[in-house]
C-alpha positions in Angstrom: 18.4 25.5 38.4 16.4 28.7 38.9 14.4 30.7 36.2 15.5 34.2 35.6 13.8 36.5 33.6 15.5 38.7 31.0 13.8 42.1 30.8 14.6 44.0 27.3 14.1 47.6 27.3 13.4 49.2 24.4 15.8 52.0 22.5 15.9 55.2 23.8 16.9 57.0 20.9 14.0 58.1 18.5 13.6 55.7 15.4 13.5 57.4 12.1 11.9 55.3 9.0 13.4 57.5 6.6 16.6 55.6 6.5 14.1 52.2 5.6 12.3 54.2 3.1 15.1 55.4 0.9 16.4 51.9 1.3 13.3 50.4 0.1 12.7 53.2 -2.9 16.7 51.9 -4.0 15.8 48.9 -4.3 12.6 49.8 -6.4 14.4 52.2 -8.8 17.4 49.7 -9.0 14.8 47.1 -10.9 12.8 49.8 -12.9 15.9 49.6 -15.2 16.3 45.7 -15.1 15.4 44.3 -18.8 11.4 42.8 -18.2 10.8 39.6 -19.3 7.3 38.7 -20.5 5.7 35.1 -21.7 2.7 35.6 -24.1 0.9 32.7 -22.4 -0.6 30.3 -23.7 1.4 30.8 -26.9 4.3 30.9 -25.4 5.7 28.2 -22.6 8.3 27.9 -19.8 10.0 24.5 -19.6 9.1 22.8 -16.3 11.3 21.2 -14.1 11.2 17.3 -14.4 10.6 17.4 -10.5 7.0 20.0 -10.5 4.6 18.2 -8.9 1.4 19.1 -10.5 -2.1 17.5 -10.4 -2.8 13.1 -9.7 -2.5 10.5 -12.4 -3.3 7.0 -11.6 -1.0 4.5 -13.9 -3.0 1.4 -15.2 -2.0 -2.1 -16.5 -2.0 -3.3 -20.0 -6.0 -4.6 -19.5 -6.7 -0.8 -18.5 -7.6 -1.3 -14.5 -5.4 0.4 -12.6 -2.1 -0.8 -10.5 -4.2 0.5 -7.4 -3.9 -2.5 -5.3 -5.9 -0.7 -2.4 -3.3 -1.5 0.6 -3.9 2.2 1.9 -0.7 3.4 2.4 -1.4 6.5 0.4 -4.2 7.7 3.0 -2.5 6.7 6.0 0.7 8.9 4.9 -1.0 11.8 2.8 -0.5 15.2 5.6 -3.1 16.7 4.2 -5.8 14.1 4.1 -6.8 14.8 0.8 -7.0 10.9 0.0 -10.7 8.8 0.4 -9.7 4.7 -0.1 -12.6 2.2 -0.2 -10.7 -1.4 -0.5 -12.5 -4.1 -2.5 -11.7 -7.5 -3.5 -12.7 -10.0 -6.7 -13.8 -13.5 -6.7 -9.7 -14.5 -7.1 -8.4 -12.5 -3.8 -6.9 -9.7 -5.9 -8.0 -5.9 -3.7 -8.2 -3.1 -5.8 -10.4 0.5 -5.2 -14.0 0.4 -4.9 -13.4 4.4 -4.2 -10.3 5.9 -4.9 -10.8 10.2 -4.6 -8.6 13.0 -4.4 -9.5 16.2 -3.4 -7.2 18.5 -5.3 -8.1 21.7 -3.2 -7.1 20.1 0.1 -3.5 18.6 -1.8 -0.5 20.1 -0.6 1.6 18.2 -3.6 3.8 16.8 -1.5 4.5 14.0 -3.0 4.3 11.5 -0.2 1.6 9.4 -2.2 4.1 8.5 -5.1 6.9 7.7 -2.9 5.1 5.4 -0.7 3.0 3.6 -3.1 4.7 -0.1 -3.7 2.9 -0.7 -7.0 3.8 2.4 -8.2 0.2 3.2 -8.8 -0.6 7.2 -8.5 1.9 9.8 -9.6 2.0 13.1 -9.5 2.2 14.6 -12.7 3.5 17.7 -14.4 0.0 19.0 -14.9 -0.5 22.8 -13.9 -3.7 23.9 -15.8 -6.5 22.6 -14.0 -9.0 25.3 -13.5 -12.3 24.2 -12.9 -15.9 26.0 -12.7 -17.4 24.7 -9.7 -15.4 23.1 -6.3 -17.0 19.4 -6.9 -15.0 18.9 -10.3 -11.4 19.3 -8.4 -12.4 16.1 -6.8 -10.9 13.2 -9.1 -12.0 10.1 -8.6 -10.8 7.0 -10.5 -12.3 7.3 -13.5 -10.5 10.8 -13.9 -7.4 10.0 -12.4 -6.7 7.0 -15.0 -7.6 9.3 -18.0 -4.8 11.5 -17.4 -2.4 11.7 -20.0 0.2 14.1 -19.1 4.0 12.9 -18.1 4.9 12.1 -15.0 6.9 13.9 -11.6 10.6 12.6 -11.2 11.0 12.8 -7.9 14.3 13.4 -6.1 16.9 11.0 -6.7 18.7 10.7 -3.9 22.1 9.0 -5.4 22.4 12.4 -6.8 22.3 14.9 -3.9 22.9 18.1 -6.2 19.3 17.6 -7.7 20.7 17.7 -11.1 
């Protein structure tokens, strides 16, 4: 089969941006006269969708450890490589996270973490306000991750493939 090369000259015509200009100003003017809609934050709130991934939580058992079992799945999947898992292991043979760290600026929220964790361990949550004053404090180790509070991400259902 032999290679050919398509050459593509270009138009011959002159180009006139006007035409794209008055185009683009139409478009302006046609939403200068849309109604504006404003949210006096923080007084006032959208409603999220049950789906926003937001920042980590790390679920914990009725004792108050959490479900972490260390098995590393979560680092081994995460695309960003935002996880850090040290395994450890008590007296009995049970593993769970000597170090167990986040990094929140390097998270791409996908989501991959919750869906392949078997124990159902870390979630991501519907958390959105999580400014910080320095870059060390967006990373959350354990002790942070299981003092988060805030509901849960439902992921995607796939038996319902509307989303709804």
């Amino acid at each position: 089969m032999a290679i050919t090369v398509k050459q593509v000259g270009r138009p011959v015509e002159e180009a006139s941006y006007v035409k794209a200009t008055l185009q683009g100003m139409g478009i302006t003017f046609k939403h200068i006269f849309k109604p504006k809609v404003t949210v006096q934050y923080p007084e006032e709130r959208w409603e999220l969708s049950p789906r926003w991934r937001g920042t980590h939580r790390m679920l914990t058992m009725e004792d108050g450890k959490a479900k972490c079992v260390a098995c590393g799945l979560c680092p081994t999947v995460c695309p960003a490589n935002c996880i850090k898992l040290v395994p450890g292991e008590d007296e009995q043979g049970n593993r769970y996270p000597l170090v167990f760290e986040i990094d929140e600026f390097r998270c791409i929220f996908c989501g991959y973490c919750q869906e392949v964790c078997p124990e159902e361990a870390i979630h991501v949550g519907q958390h959105y306000e999580n400014a910080e004053y320095s870059r060390a404090d967006f990373v959350y180790d354990l002790e942070r991750l299981t003092a988060q509070t805030h509901p849960v991400c439902e992921m995607w259902d796939p038996a319902d493939p509307k989303g709804e």
